[in-house]
N, C-alpha and C positions, 0 to 999 in steps of 0.2 A: 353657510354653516356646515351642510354635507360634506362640500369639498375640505372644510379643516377640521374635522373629524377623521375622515379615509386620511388626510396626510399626519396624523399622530400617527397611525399604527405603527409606520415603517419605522419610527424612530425610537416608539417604543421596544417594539422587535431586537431592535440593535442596541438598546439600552440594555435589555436581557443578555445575550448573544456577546457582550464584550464583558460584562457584568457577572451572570449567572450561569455561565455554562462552561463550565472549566478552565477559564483562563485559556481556551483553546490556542485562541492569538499571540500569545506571549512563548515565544520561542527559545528563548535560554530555558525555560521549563521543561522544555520538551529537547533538544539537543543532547543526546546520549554524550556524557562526561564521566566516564565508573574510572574508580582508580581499580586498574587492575594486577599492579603487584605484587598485592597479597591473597590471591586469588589461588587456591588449591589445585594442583594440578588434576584434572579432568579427560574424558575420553568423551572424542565425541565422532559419529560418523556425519558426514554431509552428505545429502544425500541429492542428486543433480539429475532431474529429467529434461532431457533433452532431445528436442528433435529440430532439427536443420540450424544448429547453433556455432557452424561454423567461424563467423566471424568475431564472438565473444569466448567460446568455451575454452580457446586456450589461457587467454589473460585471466580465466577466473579460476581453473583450476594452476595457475603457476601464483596466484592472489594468495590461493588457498594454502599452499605449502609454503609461502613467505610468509605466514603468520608467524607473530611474537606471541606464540603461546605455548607457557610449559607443558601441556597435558599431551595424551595422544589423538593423534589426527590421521584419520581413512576417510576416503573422499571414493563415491561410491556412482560413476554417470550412468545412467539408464541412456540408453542409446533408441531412442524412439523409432525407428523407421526410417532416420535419416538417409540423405541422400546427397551429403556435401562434405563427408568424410569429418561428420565433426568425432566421431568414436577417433578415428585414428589422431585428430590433430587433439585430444586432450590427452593421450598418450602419450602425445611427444613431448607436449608440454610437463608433465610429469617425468619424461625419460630426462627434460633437459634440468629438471629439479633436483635430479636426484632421488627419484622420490616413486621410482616404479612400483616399488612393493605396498606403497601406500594407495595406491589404483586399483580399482576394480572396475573395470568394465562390464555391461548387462547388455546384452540384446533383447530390448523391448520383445516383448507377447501383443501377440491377436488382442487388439480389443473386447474387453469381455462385455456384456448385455450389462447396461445399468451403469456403469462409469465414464467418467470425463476421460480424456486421454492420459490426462497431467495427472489426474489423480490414479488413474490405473499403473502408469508406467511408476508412480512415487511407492506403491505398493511393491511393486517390485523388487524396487532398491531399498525399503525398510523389512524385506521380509533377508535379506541378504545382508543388511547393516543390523536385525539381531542375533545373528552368528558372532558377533564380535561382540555385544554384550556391553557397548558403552553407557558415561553417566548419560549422554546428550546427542539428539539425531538434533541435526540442521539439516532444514528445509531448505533450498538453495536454486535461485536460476541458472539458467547457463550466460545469462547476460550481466551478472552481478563484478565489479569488481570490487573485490571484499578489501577494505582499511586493513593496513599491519598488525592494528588490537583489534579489530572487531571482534572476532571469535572470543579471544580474553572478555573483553569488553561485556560481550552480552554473556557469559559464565557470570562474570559479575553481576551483573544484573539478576541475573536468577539467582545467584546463592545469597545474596545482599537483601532482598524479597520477599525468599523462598517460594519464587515464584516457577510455575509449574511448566509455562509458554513463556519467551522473552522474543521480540521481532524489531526487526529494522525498519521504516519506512525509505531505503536509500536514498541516499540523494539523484535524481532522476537528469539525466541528459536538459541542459538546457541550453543549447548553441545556435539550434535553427531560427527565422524569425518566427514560426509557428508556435517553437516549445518558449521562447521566452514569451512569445505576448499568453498562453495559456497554462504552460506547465506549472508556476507557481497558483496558480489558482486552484489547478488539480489536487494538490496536500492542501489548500486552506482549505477546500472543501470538505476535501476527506477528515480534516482533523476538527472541524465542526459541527461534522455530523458524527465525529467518533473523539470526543475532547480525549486526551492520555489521560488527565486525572480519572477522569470516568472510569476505563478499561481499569485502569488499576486499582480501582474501588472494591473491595467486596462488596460493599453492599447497592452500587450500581449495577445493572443490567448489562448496561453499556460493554460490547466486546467487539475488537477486532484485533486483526493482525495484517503484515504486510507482507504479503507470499514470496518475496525474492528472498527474503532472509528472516527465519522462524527457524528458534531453537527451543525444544520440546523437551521433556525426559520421557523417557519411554514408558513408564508406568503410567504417566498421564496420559498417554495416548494408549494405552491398552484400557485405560478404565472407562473409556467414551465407546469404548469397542472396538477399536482400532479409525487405520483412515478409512475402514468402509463404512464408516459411521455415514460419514461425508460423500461418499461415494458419487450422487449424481450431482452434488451442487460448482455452479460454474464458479462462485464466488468461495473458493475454496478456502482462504485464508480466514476469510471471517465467519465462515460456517466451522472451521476447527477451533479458531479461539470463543465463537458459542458455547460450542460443545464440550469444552473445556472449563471455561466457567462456570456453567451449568451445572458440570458435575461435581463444582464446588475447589475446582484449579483455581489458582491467582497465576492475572494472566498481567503483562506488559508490553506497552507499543513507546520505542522513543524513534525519535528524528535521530539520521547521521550523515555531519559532511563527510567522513570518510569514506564508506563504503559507498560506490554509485553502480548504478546502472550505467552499461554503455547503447542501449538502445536508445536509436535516434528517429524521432518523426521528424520529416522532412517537411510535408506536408498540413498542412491544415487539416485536410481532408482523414490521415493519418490517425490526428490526433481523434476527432470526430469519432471515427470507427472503432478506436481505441475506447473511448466513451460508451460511445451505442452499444458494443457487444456486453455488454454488463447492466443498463442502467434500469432499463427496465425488469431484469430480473429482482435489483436491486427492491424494485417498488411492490415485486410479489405479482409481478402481472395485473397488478390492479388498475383498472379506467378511471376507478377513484381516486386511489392514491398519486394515478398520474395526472388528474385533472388539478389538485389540490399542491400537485408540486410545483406545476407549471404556474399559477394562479399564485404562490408563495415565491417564487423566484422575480415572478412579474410586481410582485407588490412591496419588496424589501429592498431587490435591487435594482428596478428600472423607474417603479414611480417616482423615487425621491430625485430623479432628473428631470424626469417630464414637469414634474410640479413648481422646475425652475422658472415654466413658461406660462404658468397658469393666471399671471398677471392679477395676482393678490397677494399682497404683502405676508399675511399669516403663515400660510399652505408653501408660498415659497422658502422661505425663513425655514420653516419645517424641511423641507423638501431639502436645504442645503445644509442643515444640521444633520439627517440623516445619510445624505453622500460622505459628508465630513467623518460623520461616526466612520462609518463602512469603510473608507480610504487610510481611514486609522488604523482600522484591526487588521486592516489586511497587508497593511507598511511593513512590521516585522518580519511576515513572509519572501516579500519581494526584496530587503536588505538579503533573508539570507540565501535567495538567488544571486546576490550581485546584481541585480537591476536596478535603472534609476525609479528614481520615488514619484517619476511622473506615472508608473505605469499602475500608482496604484489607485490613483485617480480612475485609472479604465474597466474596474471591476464590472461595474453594470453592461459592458459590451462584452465581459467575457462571458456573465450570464447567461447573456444573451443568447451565445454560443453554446453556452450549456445545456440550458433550455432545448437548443433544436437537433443537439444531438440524443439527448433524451428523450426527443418526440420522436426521433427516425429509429431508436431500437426499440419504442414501440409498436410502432412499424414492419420492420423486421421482423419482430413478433408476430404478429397477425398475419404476413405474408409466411410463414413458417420458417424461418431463417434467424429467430432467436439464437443469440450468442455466439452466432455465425466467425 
């Protein structure tokens, strides 16, 4: 009787979760489609901190000036400290665009007491991108390569809204065998625990944004008080679209197959670290909220396997209606990586995976090497 009890929850769990929480699963919902032809022309600066971004920063600032957008465009790289000539190779890339006068280069500043890097060097390039006085600063990796409309794209987005933050979650490198058996799991995740209808809600709490590509207006970011608002949080994107909402912004997050990232883990291990450096800040350094995650991941995603073996009809039956749920919601994901639909049966072992990268940045934490 215990044992077909505990095997309800998980199914119940995923009856909400596919059911009542934003349609997170459903991906044409979420796939940014803005028509942007009639879209007014706009000014915007992008703003690009960078340090040792050699191998991306030229394809994305040559990305940048191949946009299909009428407004104007100044692209702004903060040059972090680099040590692999990425200042001079987005230069070039710019010189071979055409497009030198729309360059500005910054030689990153000494790190100041109290700030991330990312976010100090971003200070930098917004205090140099309000000289120019545009509608819209873009937030920008040096790893991004931005879609022909993106830029249009998300102007659309914001003037269609009147929303105050508009962000990309790009589409993320997925070639290696690491990034395909995990990388799609990494946006289901994200986008379940942050559904888009939510964020776009006013009257949900619910906010995030996705740091390669955030377009802001500047007034919204001066009424949070600027990005020193933000200043020591490592989870920088979704601590500005807080802070934003907060202060009564309407913010938006869509998916894009155009615009991707070209960073690639190669590794396992990669992606792992990738994880850890965030996750447990994620949980607020809580023992609790990390006992309660670990014990939630264990109970939704791994028992309704085990329970396959529990050699009782009820709790099994349960046990395979709730994989079945899970493999469902998470199908649409893995179509729009181009993966087979076998792998979406394998959720519970990427959990798995989740799980123990989440336990080793808590780890790191404790051993003083948080966010490392």
């Amino acid at each position: 009787m215990l044992l077909t009890v505990i095997a309800v929850v998980p199914l119940v769990v995923w009856i909400y979760l596919i059911g009542f929480r934003g349609m997170y699963w459903r991906m044409p919902n979420h796939v940014a489609r803005r028509d942007s032809s009639r879209v007014a022309a706009a000014s915007i600066v992008v703003i690009i901190p960078a340090r040792n971004e050699a191998a991306g920063i030229g394809e994305a600032v040559t990305s940048l000036f191949e946009q299909r957008f009428r407004g104007k465009l100044h692209v702004v790289v903060v040059d972090d400290g680099s040590t692999d000539g990425t200042a001079d190779i987005a230069a070039a890339a710019a010189q071979q665009a055409d497009r030198i006068s729309d360059l500005t280069l910054l030689r990153g500043k000494d790190l100041a007491a109290g700030w991330t890097g990312k976010l100090w060097a971003l200070r930098q390039g917004i205090a140099k991108a309000e000289e120019l006085h545009p509608d819209f600063f873009l937030f920008a990796d040096g790893d991004i390569r931005h879609g022909r409309n993106g830029l249009a794209e998300l102007v659309a987005t914001a003037e269609s809204g009147s929303y105050d933050l508009a962000s990309y979650m790009v589409k993320l490198s997925c070639k290696t065998a690491a990034e395909k058996a995990l990388i799609p799991a990494f946006v289901y995740f994200f986008l379940q625990l942050y559904p888009p209808a939510w964020i776009r809600a006013e009257k949900s709490s619910t906010a995030a944004a996705a740091g390669g590509c955030v377009l802001i207006r500047p007034d919204a970011l001066e009424r949070i008080g600027g990005i020193a608002a933000i200043r020591g949080e490592v989870i920088d994107d979704c601590a500005l679209a807080r802070a934003v909402k907060r202060s009564g912004g309407r913010i938006s997050m869509d998916l894009t197959n155009e615009t991707e990232s070209m960073r690639e883990y190669r590794t396992f291990g990669e992606i792992g670290r990738m994880i850890s450096r965030t996750a447990f800040n994620q949980l607020r350094h809580s023992s609790l909220l990390l006992i309660a995650t670990l014990a939630g991941l264990f109970l939704i995603y791994v028992l309704p396997v085990l329970l396959l073996f529990s050699g009782k009809p009820l709790p099994t039956l349960l046990g395979a209606a709730a994989w079945l749920a899970m493999s469902l919601s998470y199908l649409p994901m893995v179509g729009l990586y181009s993966r087979s639909m076998i792998w979406a049966a394998a959720l519970p072992l990427v959990a798995l995976f989740y799980s123990g990268a989440t336990m080793h940045s808590a780890i790191q934490y404790w051993r003083g090497r948080g966010g490392e």
